[in-house]
MDTraj code that builds the backbone (N, CA, C; nanometers):
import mdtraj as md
import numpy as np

residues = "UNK UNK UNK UNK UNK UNK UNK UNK UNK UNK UNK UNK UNK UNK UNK UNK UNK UNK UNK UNK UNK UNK UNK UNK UNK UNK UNK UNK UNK UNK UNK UNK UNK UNK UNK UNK UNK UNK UNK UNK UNK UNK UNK UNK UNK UNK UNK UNK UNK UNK UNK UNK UNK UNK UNK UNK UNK UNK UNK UNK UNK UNK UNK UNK UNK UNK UNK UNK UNK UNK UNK UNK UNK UNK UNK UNK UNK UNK UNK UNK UNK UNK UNK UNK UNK UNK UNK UNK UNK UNK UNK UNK UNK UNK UNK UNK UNK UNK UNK UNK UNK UNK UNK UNK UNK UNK UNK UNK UNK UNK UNK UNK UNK UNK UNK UNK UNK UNK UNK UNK UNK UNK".split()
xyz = np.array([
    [0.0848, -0.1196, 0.0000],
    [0.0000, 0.0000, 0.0000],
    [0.0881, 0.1243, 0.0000],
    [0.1015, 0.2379, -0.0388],
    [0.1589, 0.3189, -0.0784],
    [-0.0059, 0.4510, -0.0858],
    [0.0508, 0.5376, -0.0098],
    [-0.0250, 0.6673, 0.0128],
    [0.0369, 0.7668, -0.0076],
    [-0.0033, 0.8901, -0.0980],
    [0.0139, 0.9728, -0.1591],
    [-0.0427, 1.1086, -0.1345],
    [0.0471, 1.2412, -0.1454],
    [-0.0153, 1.3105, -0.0390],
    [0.0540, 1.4503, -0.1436],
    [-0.0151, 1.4997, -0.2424],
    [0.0443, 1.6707, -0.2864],
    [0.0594, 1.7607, -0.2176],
    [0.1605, 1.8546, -0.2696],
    [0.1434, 1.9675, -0.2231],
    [0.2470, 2.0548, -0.3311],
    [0.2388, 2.2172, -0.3075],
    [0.3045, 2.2900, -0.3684],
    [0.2225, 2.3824, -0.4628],
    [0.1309, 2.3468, -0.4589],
    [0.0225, 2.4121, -0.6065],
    [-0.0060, 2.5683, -0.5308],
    [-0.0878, 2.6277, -0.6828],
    [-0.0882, 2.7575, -0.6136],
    [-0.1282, 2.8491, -0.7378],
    [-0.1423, 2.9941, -0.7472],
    [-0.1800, 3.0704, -0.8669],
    [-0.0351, 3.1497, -0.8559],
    [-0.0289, 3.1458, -1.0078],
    [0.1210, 3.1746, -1.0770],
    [0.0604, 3.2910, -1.1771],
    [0.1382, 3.3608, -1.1845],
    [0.1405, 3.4469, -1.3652],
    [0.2364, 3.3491, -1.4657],
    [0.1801, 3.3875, -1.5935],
    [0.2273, 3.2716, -1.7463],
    [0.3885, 3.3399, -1.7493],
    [0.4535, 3.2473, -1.7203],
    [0.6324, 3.2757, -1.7552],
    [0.6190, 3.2489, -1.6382],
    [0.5725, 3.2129, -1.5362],
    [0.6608, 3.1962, -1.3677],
    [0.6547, 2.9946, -1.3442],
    [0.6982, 3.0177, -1.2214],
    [0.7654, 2.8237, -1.1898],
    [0.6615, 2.8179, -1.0947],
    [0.6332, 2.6784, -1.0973],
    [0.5899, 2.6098, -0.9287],
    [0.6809, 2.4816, -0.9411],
    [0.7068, 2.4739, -0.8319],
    [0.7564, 2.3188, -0.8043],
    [0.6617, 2.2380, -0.7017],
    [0.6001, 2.0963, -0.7732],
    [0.5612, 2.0436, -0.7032],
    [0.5893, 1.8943, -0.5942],
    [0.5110, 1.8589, -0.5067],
    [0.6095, 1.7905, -0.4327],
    [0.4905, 1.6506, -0.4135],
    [0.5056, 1.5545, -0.3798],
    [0.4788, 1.4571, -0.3596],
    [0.5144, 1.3216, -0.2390],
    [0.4466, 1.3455, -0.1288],
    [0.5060, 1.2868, -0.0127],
    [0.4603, 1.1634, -0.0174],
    [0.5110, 1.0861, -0.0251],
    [0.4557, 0.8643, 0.0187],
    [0.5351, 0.8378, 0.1395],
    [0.3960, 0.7391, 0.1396],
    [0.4160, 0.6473, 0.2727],
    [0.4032, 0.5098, 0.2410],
    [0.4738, 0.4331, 0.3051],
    [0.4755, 0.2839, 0.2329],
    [0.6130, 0.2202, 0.2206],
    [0.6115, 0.0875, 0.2833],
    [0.7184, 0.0538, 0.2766],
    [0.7882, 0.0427, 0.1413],
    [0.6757, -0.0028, 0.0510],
    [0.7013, -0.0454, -0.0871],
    [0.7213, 0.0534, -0.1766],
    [0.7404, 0.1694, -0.1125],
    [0.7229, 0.3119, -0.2442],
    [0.8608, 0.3195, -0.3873],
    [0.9362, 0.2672, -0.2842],
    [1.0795, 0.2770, -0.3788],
    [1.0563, 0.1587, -0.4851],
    [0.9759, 0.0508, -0.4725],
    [0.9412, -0.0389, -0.5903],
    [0.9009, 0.0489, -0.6993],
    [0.7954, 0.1816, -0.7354],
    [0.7561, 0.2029, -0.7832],
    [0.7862, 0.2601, -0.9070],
    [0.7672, 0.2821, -1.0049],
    [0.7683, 0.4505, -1.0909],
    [0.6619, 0.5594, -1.0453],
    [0.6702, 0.6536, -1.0349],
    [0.5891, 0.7625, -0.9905],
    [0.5227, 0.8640, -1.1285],
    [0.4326, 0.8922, -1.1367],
    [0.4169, 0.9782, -1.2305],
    [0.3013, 1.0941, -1.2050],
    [0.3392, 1.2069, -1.3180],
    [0.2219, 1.3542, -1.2653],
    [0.1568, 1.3311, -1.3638],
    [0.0064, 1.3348, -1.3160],
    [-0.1254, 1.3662, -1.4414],
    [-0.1726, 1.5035, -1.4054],
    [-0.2361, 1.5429, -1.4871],
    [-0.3128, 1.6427, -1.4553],
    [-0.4829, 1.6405, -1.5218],
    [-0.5411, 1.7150, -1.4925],
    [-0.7120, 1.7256, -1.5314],
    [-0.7246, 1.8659, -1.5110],
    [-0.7777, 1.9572, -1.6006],
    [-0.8052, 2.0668, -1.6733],
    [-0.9295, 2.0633, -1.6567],
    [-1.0175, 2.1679, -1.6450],
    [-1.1528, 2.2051, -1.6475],
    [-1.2275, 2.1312, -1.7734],
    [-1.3040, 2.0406, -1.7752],
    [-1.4122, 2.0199, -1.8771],
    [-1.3265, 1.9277, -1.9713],
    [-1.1946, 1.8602, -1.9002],
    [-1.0945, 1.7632, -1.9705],
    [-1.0707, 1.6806, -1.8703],
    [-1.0121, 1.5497, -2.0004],
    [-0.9941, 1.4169, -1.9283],
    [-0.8358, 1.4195, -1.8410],
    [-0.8506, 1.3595, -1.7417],
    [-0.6963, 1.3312, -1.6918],
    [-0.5653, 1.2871, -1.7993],
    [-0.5016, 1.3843, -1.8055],
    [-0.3816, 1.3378, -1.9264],
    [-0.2537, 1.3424, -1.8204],
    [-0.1700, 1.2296, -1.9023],
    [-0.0722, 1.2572, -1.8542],
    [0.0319, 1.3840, -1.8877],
    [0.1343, 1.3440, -1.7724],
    [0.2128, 1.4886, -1.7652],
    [0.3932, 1.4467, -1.7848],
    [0.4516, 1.3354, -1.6946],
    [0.5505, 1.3011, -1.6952],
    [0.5650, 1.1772, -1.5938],
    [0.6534, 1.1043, -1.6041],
    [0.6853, 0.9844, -1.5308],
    [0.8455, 0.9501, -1.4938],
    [0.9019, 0.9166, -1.3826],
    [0.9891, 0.8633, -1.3413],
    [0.9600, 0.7389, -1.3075],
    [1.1617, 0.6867, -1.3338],
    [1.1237, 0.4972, -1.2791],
    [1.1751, 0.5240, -1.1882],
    [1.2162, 0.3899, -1.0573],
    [1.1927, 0.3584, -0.9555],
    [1.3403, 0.4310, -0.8872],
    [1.4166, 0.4627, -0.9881],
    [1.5784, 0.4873, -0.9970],
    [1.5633, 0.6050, -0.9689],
    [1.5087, 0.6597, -1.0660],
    [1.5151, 0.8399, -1.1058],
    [1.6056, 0.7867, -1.2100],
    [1.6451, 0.7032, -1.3008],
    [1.7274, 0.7092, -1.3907],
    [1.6660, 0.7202, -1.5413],
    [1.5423, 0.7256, -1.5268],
    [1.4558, 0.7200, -1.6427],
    [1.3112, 0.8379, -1.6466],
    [1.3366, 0.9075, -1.7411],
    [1.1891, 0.9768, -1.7467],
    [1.1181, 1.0104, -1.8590],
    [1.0281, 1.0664, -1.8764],
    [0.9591, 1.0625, -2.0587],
    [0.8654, 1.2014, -1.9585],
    [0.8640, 1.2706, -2.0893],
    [0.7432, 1.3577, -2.0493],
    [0.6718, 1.3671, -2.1953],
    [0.5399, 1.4399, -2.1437],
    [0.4581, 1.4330, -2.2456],
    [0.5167, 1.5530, -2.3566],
    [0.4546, 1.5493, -2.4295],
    [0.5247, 1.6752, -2.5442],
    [0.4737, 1.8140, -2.5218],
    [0.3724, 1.8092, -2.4643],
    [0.3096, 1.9801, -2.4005],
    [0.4057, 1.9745, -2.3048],
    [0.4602, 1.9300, -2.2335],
    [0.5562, 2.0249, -2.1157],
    [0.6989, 1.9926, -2.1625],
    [0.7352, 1.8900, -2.2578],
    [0.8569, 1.8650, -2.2338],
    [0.9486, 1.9682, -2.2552],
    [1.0696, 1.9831, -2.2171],
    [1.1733, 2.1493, -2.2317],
    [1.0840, 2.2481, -2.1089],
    [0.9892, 2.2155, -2.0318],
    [0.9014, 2.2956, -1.9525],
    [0.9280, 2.2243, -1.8135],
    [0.8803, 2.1069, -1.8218],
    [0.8563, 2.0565, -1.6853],
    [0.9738, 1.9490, -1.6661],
    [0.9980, 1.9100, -1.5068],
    [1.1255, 1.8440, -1.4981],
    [1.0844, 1.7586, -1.4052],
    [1.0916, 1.6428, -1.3887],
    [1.0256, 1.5272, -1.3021],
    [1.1555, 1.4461, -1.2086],
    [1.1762, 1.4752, -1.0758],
    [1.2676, 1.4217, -1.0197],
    [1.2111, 1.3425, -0.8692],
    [1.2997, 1.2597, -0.8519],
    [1.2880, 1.1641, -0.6998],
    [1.3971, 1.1773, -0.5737],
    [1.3516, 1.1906, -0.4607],
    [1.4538, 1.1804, -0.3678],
    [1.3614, 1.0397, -0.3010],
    [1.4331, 0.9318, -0.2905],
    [1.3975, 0.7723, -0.2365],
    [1.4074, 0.8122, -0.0917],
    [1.5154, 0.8701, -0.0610],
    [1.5705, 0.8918, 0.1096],
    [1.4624, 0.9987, 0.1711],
    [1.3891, 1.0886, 0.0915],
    [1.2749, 1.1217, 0.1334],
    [1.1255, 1.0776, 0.1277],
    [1.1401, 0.9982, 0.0181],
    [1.0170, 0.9756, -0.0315],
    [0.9374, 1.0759, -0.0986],
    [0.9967, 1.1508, -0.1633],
    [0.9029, 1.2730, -0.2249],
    [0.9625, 1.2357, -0.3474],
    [0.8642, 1.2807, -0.4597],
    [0.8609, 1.2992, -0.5808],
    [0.8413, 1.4565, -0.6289],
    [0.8753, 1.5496, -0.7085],
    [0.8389, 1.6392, -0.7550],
    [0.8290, 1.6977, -0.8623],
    [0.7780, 1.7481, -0.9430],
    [0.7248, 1.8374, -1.0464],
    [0.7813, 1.9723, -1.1078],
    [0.9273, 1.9956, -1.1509],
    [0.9159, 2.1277, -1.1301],
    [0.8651, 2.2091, -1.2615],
    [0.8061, 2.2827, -1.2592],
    [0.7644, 2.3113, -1.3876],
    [0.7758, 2.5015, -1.3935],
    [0.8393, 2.5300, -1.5363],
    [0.8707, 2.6480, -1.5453],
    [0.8034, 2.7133, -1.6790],
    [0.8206, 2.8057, -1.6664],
    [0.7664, 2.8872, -1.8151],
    [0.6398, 2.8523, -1.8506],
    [0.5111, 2.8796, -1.7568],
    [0.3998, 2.7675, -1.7119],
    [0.3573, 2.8685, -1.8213],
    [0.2358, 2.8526, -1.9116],
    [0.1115, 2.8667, -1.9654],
    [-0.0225, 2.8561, -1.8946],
    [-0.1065, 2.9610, -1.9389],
    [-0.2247, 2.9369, -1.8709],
    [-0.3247, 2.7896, -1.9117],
    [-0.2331, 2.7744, -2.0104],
    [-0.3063, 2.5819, -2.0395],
    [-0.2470, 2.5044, -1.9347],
    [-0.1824, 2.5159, -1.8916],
    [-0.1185, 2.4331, -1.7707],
    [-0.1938, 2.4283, -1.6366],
    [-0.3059, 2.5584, -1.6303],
    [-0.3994, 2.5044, -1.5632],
    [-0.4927, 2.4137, -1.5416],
    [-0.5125, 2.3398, -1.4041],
    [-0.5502, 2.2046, -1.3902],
    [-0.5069, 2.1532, -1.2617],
    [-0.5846, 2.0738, -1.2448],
    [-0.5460, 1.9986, -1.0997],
    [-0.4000, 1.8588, -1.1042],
    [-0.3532, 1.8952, -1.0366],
    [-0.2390, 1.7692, -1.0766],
    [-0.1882, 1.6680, -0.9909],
    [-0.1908, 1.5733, -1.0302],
    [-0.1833, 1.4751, -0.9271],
    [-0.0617, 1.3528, -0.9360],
    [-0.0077, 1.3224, -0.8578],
    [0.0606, 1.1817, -0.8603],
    [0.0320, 1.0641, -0.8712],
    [0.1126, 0.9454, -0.9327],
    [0.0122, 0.8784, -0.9238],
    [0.1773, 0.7512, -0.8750],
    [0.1361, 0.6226, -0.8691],
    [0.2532, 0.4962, -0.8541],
    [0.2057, 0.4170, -0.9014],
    [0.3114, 0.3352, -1.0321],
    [0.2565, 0.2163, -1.0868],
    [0.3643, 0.1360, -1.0654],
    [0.3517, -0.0204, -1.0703],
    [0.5014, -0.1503, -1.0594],
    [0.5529, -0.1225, -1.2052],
    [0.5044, -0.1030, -1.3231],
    [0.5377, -0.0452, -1.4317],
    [0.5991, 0.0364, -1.4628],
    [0.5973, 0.0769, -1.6199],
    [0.6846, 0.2442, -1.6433],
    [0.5803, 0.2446, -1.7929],
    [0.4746, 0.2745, -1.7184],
    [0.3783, 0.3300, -1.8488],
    [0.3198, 0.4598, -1.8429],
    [0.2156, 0.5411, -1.9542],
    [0.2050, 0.6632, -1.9347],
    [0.0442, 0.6308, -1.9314],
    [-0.0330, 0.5153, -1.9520],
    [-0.1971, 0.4965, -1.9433],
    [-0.2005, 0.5040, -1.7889],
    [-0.3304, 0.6204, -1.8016],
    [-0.3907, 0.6261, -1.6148],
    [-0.4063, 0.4918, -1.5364],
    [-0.4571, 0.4092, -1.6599],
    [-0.5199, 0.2446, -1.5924],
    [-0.4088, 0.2122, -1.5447],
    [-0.2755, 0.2136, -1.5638],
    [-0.1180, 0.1306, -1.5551],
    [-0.0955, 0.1743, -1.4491],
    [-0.1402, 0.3018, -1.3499],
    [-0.1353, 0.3084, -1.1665],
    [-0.2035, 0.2444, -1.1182],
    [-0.1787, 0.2090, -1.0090],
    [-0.2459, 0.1697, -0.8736],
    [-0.2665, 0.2900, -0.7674],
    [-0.1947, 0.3380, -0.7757],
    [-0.2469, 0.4718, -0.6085],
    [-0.1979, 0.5988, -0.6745],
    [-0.2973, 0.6719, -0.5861],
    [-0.2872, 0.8093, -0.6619],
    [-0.3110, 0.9020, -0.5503],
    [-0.2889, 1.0944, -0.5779],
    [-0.2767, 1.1259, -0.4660],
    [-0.4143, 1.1954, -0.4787],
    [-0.4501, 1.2721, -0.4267],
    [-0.6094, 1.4150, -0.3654],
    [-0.5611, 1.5271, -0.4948],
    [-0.4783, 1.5419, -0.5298],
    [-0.4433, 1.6452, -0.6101],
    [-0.4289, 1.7666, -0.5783],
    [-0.3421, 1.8824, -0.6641],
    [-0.3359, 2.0154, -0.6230],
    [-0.3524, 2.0911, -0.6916],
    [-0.3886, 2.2077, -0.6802],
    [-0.4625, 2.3209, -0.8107],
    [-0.3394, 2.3968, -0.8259],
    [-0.3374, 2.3757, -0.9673],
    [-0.2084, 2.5050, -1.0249],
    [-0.3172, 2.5754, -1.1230],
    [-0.3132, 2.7201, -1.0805],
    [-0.3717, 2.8023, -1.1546],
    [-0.2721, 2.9023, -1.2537],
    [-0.2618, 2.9197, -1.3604],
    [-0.1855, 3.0054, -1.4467],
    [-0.2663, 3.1107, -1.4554],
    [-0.2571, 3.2570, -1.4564],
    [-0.3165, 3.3555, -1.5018],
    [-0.2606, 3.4221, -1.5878],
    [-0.2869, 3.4825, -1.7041],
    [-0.2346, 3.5273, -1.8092],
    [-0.1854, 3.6690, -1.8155],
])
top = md.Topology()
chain = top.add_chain()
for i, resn in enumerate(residues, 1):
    res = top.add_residue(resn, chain, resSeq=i)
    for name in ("N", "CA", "C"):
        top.add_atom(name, md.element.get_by_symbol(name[0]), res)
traj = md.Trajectory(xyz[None], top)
């Protein structure tokens, strides 16, 4: 079992950073890959980016990639998000998620977190 817990979100102006953070609990967390989705007003949950269990591997989607940067500290258990040069499309709720895999389909997690609102204003 592995529990998942955001934080960091917040309202930004378009050209500014948030970094987001991702706290687990669970013995098993370091088995995992971790990854950020997000969900947009009146849109489906898409993905955002994914790390493997290492931090030695990551893929991001093509809307953030050169934007957003997806890293792990194991010795903390946090995962985070940092994302820069945000767009007001980047608004959306965003969430973590952990799969035994290294896929980018929502179905391919098992636990996920409450999510956090990043608002872009233009």
């Amino acid at each position: 079992q592995v529990q998942l817990v955001e934080s960091g979100g917040g309202l930004v102006q378009a050209g500014g950073s948030l970094t987001l953070s991702c706290a687990a609990s669970g013995r098993t967390y370091t088995r995992y890959a971790m990854g950020w989705f997000r969900r947009a007003p009146g849109k489906e949950r898409e993905f955002v980016a994914i790390i493997n269990w290492s931090g030695g591997s990551t893929y991001y989607a093509d809307s953030v990639k050169g934007r957003f940067t997806i890293s792990r500290d194991n010795a903390k258990n946090t995962v985070y998000l940092q994302m820069i040069s945000l767009k007001p499309e980047d608004t959306a709720v965003y969430y973590c998620a952990a799969e035994r895999g290294y896929g980018t389909p929502r179905n391919d997690y098992d636990y996920w977190g409450q999510g956090t609102q990043v608002t872009v204003s233009a």
